[in-house]
PAKEDO-794201 format. One record per residue (C-alpha): x, z, y negated. Coordinates in nm, 3 decimals. Layout:
<rs>
R|X|Z|Y
...
</rs>
This chain:
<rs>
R|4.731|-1.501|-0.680
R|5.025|-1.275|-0.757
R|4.818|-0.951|-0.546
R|4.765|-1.198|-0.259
R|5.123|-1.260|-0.164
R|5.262|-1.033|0.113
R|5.408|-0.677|0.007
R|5.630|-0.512|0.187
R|5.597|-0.509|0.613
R|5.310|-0.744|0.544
R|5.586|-1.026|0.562
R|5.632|-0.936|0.926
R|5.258|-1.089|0.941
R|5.341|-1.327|0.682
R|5.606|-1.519|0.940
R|5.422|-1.427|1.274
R|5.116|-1.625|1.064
R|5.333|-1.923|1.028
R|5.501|-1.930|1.339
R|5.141|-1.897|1.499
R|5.076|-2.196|1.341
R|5.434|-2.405|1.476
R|5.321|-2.293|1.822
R|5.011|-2.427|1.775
R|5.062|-2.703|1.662
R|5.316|-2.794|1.886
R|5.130|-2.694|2.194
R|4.816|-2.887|2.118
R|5.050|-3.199|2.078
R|5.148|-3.127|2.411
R|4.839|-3.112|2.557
R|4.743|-3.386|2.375
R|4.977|-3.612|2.561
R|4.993|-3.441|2.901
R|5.352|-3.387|2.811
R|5.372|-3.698|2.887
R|5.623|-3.902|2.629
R|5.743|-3.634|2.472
R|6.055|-3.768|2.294
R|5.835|-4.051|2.136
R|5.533|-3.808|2.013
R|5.744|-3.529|1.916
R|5.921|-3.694|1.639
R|5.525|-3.754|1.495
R|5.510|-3.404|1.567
R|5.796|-3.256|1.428
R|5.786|-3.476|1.091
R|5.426|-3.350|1.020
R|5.542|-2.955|1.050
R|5.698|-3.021|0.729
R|5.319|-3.018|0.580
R|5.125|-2.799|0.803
R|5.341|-2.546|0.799
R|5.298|-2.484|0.418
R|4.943|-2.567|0.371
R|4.864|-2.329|0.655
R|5.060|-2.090|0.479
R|4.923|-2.150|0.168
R|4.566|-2.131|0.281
R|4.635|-1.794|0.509
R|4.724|-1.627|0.167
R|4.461|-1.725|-0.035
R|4.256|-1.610|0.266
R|4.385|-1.275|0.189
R|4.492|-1.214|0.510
R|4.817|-1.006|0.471
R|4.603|-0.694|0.211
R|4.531|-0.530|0.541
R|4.699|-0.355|0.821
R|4.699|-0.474|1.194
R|4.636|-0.118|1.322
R|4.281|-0.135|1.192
R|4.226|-0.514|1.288
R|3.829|-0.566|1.248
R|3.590|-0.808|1.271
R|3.639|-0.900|0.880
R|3.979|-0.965|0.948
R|3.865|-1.201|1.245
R|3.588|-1.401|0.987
R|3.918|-1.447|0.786
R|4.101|-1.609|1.031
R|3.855|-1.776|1.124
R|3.805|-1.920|0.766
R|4.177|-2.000|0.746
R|4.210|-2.211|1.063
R|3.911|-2.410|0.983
R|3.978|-2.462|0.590
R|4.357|-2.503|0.706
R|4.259|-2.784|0.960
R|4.036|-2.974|0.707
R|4.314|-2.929|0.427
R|4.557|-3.092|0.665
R|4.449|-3.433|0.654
R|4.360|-3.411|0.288
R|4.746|-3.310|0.234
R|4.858|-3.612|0.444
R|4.653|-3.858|0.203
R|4.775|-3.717|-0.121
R|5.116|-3.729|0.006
R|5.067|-4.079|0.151
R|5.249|-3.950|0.509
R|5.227|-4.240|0.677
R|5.176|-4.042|1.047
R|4.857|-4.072|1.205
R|4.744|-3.752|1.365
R|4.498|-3.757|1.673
R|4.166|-3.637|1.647
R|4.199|-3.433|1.943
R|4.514|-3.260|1.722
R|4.273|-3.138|1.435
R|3.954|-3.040|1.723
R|4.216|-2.803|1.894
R|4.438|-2.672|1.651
R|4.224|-2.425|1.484
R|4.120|-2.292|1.846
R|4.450|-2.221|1.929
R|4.585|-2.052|1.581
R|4.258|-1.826|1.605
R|4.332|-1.745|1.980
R|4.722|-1.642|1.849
R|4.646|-1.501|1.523
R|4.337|-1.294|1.605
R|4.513|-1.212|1.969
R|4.838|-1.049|1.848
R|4.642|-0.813|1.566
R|4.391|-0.687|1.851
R|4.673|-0.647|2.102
R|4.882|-0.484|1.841
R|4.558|-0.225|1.725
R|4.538|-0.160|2.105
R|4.832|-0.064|2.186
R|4.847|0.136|1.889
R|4.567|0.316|1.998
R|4.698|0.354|2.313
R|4.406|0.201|2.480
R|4.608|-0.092|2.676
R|4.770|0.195|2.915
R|4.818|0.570|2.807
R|4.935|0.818|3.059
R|4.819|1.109|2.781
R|4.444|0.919|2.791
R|4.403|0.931|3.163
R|4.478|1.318|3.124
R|4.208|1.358|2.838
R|3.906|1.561|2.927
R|3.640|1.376|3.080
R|3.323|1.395|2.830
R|2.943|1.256|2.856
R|2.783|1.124|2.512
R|2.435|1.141|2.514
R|2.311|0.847|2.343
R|2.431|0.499|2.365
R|2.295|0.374|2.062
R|2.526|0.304|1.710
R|2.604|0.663|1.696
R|2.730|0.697|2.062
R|2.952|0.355|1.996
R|3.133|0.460|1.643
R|3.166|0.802|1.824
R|3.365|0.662|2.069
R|3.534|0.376|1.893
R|3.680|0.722|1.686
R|3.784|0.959|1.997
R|3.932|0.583|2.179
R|4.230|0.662|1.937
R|4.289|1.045|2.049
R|4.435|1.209|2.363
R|4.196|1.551|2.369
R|3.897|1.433|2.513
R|3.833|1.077|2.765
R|3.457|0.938|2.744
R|3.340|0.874|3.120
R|3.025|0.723|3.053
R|2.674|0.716|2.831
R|2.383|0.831|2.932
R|2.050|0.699|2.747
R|1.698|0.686|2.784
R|1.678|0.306|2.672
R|1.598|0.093|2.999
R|1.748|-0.171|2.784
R|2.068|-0.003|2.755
R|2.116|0.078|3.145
R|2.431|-0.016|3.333
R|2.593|-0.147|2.983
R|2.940|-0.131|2.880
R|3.054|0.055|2.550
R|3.433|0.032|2.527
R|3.595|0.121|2.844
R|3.244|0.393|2.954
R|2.898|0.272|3.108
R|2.571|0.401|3.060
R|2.517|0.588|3.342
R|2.174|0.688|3.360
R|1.892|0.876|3.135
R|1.944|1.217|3.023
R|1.772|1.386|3.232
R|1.979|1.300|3.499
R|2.267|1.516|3.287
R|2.303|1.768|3.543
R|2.386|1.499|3.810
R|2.657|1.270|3.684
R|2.826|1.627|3.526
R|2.848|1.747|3.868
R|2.939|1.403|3.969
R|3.248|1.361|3.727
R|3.288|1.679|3.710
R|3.248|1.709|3.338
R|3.212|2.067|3.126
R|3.199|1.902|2.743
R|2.916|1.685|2.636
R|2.851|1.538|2.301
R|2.480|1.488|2.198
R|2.514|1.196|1.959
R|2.142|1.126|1.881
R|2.158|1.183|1.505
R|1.800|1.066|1.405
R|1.622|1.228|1.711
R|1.348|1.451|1.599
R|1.428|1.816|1.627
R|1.207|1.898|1.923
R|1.426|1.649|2.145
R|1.711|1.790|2.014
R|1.585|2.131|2.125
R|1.501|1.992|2.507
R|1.798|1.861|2.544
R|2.013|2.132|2.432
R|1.808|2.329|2.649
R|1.915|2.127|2.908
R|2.278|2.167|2.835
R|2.268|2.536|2.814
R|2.073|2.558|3.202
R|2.334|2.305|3.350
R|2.647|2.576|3.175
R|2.832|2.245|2.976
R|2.982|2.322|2.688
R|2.772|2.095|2.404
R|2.907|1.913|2.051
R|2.669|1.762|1.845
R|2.748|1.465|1.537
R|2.574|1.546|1.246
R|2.224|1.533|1.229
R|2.062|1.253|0.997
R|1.995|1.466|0.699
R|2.342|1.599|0.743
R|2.445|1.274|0.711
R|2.274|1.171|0.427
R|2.442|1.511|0.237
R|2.795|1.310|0.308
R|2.856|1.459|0.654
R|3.079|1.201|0.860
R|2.986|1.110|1.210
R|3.275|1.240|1.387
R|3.216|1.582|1.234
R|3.190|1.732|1.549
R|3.049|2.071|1.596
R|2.910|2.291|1.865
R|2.515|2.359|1.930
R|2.403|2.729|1.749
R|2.107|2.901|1.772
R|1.911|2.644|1.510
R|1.923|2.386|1.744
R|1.743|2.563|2.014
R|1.463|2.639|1.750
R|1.372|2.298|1.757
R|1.205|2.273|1.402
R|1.129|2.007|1.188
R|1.347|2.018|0.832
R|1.081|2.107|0.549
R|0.954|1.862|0.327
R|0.972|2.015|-0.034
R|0.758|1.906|-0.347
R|1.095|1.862|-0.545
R|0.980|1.734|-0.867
R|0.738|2.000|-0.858
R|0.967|2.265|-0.821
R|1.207|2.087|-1.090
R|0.892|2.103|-1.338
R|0.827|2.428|-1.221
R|1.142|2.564|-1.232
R|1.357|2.383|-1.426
R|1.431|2.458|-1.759
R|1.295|2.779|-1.781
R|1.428|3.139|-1.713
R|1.388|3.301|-1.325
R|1.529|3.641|-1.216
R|1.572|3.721|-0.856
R|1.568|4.095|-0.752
R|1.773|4.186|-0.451
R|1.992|3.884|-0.516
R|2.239|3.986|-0.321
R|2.084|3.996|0.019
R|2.053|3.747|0.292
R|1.713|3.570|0.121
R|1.815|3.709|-0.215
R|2.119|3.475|-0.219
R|2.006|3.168|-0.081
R|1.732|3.219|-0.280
R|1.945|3.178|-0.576
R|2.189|2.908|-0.478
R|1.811|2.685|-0.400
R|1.730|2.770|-0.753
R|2.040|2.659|-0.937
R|1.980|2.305|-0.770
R|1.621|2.302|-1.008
R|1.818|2.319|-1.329
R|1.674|2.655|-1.483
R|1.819|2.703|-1.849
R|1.868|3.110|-1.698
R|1.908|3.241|-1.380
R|1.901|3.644|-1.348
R|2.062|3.815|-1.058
R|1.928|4.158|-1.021
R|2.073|4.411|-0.729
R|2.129|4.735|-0.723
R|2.441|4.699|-0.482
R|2.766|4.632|-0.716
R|2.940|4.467|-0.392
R|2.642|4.224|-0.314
R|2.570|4.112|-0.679
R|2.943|4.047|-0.739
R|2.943|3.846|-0.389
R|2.655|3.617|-0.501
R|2.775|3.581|-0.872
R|3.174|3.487|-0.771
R|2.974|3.239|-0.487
R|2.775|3.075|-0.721
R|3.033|3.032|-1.015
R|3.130|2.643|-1.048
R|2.820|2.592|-0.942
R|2.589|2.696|-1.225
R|2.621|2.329|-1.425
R|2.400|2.404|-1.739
R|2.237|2.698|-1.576
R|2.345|3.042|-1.746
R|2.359|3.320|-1.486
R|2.385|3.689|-1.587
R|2.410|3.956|-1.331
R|2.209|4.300|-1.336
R|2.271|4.602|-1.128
R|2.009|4.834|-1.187
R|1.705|5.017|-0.968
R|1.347|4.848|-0.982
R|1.197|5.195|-0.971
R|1.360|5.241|-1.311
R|1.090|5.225|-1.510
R|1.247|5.216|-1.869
R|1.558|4.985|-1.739
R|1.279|4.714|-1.640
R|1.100|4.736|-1.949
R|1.431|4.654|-2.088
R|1.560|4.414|-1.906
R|1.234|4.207|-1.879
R|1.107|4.271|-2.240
R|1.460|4.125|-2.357
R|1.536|3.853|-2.081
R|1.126|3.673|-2.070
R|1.189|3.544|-1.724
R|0.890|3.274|-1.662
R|0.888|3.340|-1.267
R|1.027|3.657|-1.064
R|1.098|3.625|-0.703
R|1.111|3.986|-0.542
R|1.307|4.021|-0.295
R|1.459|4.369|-0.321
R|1.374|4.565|-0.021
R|1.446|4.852|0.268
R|1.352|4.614|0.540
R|1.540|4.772|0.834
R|1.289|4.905|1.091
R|1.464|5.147|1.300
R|1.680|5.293|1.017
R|1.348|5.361|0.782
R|1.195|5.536|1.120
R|1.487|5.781|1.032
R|1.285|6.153|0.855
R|1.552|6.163|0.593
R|1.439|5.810|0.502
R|1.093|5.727|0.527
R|0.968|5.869|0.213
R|1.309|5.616|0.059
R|1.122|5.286|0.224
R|0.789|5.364|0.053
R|0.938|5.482|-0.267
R|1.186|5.170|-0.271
R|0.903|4.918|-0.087
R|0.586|5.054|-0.287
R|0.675|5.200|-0.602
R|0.962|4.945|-0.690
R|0.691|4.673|-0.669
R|0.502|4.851|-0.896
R|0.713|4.914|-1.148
R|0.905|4.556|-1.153
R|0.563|4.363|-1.130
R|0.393|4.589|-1.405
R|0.653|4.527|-1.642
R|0.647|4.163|-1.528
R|0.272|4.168|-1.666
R|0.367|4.325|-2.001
R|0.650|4.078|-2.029
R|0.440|3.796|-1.961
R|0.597|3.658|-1.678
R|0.340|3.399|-1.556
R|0.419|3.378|-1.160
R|0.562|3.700|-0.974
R|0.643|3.605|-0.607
R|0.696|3.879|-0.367
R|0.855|3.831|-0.035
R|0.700|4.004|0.242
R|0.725|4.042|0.621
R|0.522|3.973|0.948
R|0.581|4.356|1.043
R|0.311|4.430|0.737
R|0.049|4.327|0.990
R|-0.137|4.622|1.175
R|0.177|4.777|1.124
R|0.374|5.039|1.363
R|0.683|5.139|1.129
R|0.698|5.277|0.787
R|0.898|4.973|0.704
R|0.569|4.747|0.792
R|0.355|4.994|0.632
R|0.522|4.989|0.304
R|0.512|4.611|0.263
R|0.170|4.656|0.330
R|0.126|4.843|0.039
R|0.343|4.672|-0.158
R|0.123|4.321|-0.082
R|-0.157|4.594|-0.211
R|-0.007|4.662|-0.457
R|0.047|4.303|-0.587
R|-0.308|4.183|-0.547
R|-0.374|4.521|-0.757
R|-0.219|4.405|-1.022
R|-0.363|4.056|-1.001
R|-0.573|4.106|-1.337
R|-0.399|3.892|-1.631
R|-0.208|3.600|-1.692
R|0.066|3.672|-1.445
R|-0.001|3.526|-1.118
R|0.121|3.719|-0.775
R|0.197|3.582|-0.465
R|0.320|3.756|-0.165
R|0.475|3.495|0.090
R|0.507|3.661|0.435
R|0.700|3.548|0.717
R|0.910|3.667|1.030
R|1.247|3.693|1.105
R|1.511|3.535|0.952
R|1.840|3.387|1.171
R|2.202|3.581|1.059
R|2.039|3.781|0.845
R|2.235|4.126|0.724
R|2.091|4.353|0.986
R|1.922|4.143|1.250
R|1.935|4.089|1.602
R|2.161|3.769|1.630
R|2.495|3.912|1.450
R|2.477|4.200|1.661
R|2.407|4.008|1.947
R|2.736|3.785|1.868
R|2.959|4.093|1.823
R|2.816|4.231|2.172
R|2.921|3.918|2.338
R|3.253|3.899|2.152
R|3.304|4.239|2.300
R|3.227|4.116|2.651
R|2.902|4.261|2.659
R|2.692|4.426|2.749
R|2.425|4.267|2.471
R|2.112|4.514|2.448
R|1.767|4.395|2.429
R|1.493|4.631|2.379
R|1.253|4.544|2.612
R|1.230|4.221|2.884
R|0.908|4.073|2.746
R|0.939|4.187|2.322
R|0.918|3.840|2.153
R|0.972|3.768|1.764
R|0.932|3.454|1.505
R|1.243|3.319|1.432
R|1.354|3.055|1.129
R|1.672|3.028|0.953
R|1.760|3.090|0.601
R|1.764|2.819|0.411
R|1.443|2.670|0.575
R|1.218|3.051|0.475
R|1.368|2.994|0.119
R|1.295|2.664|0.096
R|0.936|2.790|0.205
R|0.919|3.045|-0.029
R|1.027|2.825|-0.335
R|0.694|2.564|-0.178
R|0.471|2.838|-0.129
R|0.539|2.992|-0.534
R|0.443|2.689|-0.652
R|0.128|2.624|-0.445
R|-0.011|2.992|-0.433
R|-0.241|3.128|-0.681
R|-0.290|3.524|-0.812
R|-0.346|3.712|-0.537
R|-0.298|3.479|-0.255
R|-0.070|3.560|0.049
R|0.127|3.236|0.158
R|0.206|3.291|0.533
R|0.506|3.066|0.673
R|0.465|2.830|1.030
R|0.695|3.018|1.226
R|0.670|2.802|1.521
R|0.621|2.961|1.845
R|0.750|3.297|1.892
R|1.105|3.345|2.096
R|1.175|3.636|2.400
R|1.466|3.783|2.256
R|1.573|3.808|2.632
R|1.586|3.399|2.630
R|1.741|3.433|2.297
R|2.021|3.700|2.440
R|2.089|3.503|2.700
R|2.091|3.145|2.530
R|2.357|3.302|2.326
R|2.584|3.410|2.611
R|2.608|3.013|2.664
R|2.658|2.897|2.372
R|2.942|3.131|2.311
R|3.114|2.973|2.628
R|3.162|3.308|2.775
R|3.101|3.369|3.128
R|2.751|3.420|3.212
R|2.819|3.651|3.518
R|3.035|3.855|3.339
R|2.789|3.924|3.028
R|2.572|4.164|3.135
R|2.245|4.230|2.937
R|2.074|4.588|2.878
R|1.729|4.639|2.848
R|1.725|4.974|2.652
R|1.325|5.004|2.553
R|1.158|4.946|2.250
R|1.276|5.141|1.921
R|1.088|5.369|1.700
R|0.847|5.140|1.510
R|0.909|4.861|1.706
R|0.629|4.656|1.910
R|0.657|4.385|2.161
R|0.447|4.080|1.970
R|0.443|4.006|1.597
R|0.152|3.924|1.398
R|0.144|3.715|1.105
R|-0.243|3.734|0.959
R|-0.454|4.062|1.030
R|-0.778|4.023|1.174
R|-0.999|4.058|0.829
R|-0.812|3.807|0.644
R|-0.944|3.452|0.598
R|-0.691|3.200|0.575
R|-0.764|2.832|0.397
R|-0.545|2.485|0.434
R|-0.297|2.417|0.159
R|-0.108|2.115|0.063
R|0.137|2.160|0.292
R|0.159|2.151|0.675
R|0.383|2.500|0.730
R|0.193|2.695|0.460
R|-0.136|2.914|0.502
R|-0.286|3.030|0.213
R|-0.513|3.374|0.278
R|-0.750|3.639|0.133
R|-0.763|3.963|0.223
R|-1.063|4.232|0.118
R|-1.042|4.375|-0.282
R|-0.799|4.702|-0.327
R|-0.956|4.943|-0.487
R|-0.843|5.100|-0.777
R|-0.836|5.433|-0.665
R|-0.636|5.379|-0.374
R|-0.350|5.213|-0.575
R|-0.340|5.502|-0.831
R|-0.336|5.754|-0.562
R|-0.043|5.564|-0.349
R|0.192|5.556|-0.688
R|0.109|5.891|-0.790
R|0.224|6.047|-0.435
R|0.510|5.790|-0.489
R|0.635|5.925|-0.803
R|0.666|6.302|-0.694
R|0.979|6.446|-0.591
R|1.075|6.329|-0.232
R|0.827|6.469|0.070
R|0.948|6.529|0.426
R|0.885|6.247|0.724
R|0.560|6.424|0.880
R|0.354|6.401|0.578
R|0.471|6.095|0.467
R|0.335|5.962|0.786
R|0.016|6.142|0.714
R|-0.001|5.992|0.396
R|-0.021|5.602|0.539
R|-0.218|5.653|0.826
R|-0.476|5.768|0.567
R|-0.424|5.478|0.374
R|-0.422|5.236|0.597
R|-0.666|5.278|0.942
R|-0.473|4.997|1.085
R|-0.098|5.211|1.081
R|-0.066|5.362|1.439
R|0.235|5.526|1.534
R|0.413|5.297|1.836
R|0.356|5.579|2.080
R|-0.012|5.533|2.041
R|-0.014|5.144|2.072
R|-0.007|5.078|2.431
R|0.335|4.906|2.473
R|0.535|5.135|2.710
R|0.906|5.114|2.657
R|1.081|5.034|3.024
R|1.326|5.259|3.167
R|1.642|5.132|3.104
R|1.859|4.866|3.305
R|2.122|4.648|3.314
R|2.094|4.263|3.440
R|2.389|4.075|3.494
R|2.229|3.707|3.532
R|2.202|3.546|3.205
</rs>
């Protein structure tokens, strides 16, 4: 009983409590009477105080009514005052007969007591949280900016029951495509409307901010309506989605749309237990851990449990980036960190032959097109892309590794570059080697968002600059996912493949980097007149459309709805062993290196010879 008792400023409520209770009392004995005979009844009246008083008291405590704070007044607090004036008014009379008080209280006295106690208890704690939220009157609220929400359901109502308390933004109404919702009242707003008639009541109310609070909507909706957002030029917040929410994001985590929620894609449904099994426990190495897939790559590991994780990178800067990122984070896992060259031969026999990883996932690659186009560095992509390949997945044989998982790229497909053409050979190369008890798979996908080197960060800086942001050519499209969903792909696709399979990833539909360019200038917030964007033509070894299967491979259903498994025709021996010996002579210039792959692959053309005309350049300054 002792923690029940009022502490501290809760004595305030203690006494307010009981004098709620006088004032009820005495006014229902008024009423009672028509204030008629007043001096007669209110000796009755006053004589009983002497027992209501305490037993209301008495009751409020055990009620538990003073453990909380009137500023957040709920509806708990209102089902215990409720409780309290209804056990109160029945313990009334039951104190009056063990006390033998000879008074006879009306009926009526005991029906409208407890009526008026909740009206003055619950009424002073909601008036007091009200005008501590400043929601009674508030100069600084009518000056808030005016907002839309976008969704009325439970996440549009906490939303606003949590920005009611703050003076930056003022919620002028819902909109919602519910018919059952229409014209309601949430708080002090209305639902306006549906959401497609956005464009109209933000004119209207002349709003710039709205908050798309929709956290379960599936990810298509999401993308249409931030879509929407971006054409109409209003600035857009989004709560949490639900899986962020069920990772321990809180609703009011506001944060503004990116470049993932225009891409509209489903989250991935992994085979987690299978991946623990498959993973978990054993020993994995990652080459090129410190790159963009490289690193995510290994934090999505380290959530399997592996008794060893191996980061291999040949950059001292990257591999200390990923290590220092992932320490505190390792639990049971042991991580050691390698820098060393996969076209070291004798380092890889060492490392593997010592280490016994179970499962490699190669990521280590030259995977920039325009820079490999460079003569001083093509012969460097197929030497690093080709011959690295070799040498890590041959020792991976003779080290018994039993699943080698190589990560390869869209641009392998009829490919233009010596970037594509290398990975080419280097999927070649893998089903080559596809004769013993280690198992290759080559998972091949497009482009990845924020990657080191790709078109978004440079896109960002551009704008941050003021522009202008340079696209290559008005019409060039390219797939697009983010990071985390490709890895999580990858991880899927190592389990499911089998030797000599290539996994190809659901990219979705492919993007105009235009739209993307542009898309970008409003979500940054900055001035789409102002912005301009360059069309500067097509790079060496770029094309305008990606590719992600090439015309003689068969592909066959897997097990899971964004993975294709396909077959491509045998390599031949020969070829392989003619490929690595040209790889490991001393370095030869760009012209015959370019010789070199068009004779090993009929399908390389140089990007002059393909058709797609690079436009003269020019600036637009409509985004």
């Amino acid at each position: 009983m002792t923690n029940l008792l009022p502490q501290g400023r809760a004595w305030f409520a203690f006494i307010h409590d009981v004098t709620a209770a006088l004032i009820a009392w005495m006014v229902v004995y008024a009423l009672r009477f028509s204030f008629a005979d007043l001096p007669v009844n209110w000796q009755g009246c006053a004589a009983s105080l002497k027992w209501v008083l305490p037993t209301q008291a008495i009751v409020c405590t055990a009620m538990g009514l003073y453990r909380g704070l009137w500023r957040y007044a709920s509806l708990d607090d209102l089902k215990r005052i409720v409780l309290a004036a209804v056990v109160g008014t029945f313990a009334i009379p039951l104190v009056f007969t063990l006390t033998q008080y000879a008074a006879v209280v009306p009926r009526t006295v005991l029906l409208l007591y407890p009526l008026m106690l909740i009206f003055l208890m619950a009424g002073s704690r909601f008036v007091y949280r009200m005008w501590r939220e400043e929601r009674l009157f508030s100069p600084w609220r009518a000056l808030g900016e005016p907002i839309l929400v976008l969704g009325a359901g439970a996440a549009g109502a906490r939303l606003a029951e949590a920005l009611a308390s703050g003076r930056e933004w003022r919620i002028v109404g819902f909109l919602d495509d519910d018919p059952k919702k229409q014209k309601r009242r949430i708080y002090s707003a209305s639902v306006l409307g549906t959401i497609s008639e956005l464009t109209l009541w933000a004119k209207k109310l002349h709003v710039q901010k709205v908050v798309l609070a929709l956290p379960s909507a599936n990810h298509k909706l999401r993308r249409q309506i931030s879509e929407t957002c971006l054409a109409a030029g209003l600035h857009t917040f989004s709560v949490p989605t639900y899986e962020d929410l069920l990772s321990g994001a809180q609703l009011t985590m506001l944060r503004s749309l990116d470049m993932e929620d225009l891409l509209g894609r489903e989250p991935v449904l992994l085979d987690s237990q299978g991946l623990g099994e498959w993973l978990g426990g054993g020993t994995v190495l990652v080459s090129g851990a410190g790159g963009s897939i490289g690193s995510e790559l290994c934090r999505q590991i380290l959530r399997y449990r592996p008794a060893h994780l191996i980061l291999l990178d040949i950059s001292e800067v990257a591999l200390y980036r990923i290590a220092d990122a992932l320490r505190g984070h390792e639990g049971t896992t042991k991580i050691s960190a390698r820098i060393g060259d996969i076209k070291d031969r004798a380092l890889m026999k060492a490392l593997l032959g010592s280490m016994r990883p179970q499962v490699i996932f190669h990521t280590a690659a030259h995977k920039h097109v325009p820079l490999m186009e460079e003569a001083q560095n093509a012969w460097q992509a197929l030497r690093n892309n080709v011959y690295g390949t070799y040498v890590l997945g041959k020792e991976a044989v003779s080290a018994g590794v039993k699943k080698f998982v190589m990560i390869s790229t869209d641009k392998a497909v009829a490919p233009v570059s010596v970037m594509g053409a290398s990975k080419r050979l280097a999927e070649m190369v893998c089903r080559y080697l596809q004769n013993g008890m280690t198992q290759f798979v080559i998972v091949r996908f497009g482009n990845v968002m924020n990657s080191d080197g790709s078109v978004i960060p440079l896109f960002r800086k551009q704008i941050e600059q003021g522009g202008p942001v340079t696209v290559t050519h008005p019409e060039v499209t390219r797939y697009f996912m983010s990071i985390p969903e490709a890895v999580g792909l990858v991880m899927q696709a190592g389990l499911q493949g089998e030797g000599g399979d290539i996994m190809v990833l659901d990219m979705g539909e492919p993007i105009k980097i235009a739209d993307l360019a542009r898309n970008m200038v409003r979500l940054s917030g900055a001035d789409p007149e102002q912005v301009a964007i360059r069309f500067i033509g097509l790079r060496p070894g770029e094309k305008l459309h990606e590719q992600l299967l090439n015309p003689e491979e068969t592909g066959r259903i897997t097990g899971h709805p964004k993975l294709t498994a396909a077959r491509a025709r045998p390599v031949t021996q020969a070829l392989i062993e003619e490929v690595i010996a040209v790889c490991e002579k001393p370095e030869a210039p760009d012209r015959p290196v370019r010789e070199l792959l068009r004779r090993w692959l009929p399908d390389f053309h140089e990007p002059d010879a393909s058709g797609e005309e690079s436009p003269k350049a020019e600036v637009s300054s409509k985004t």
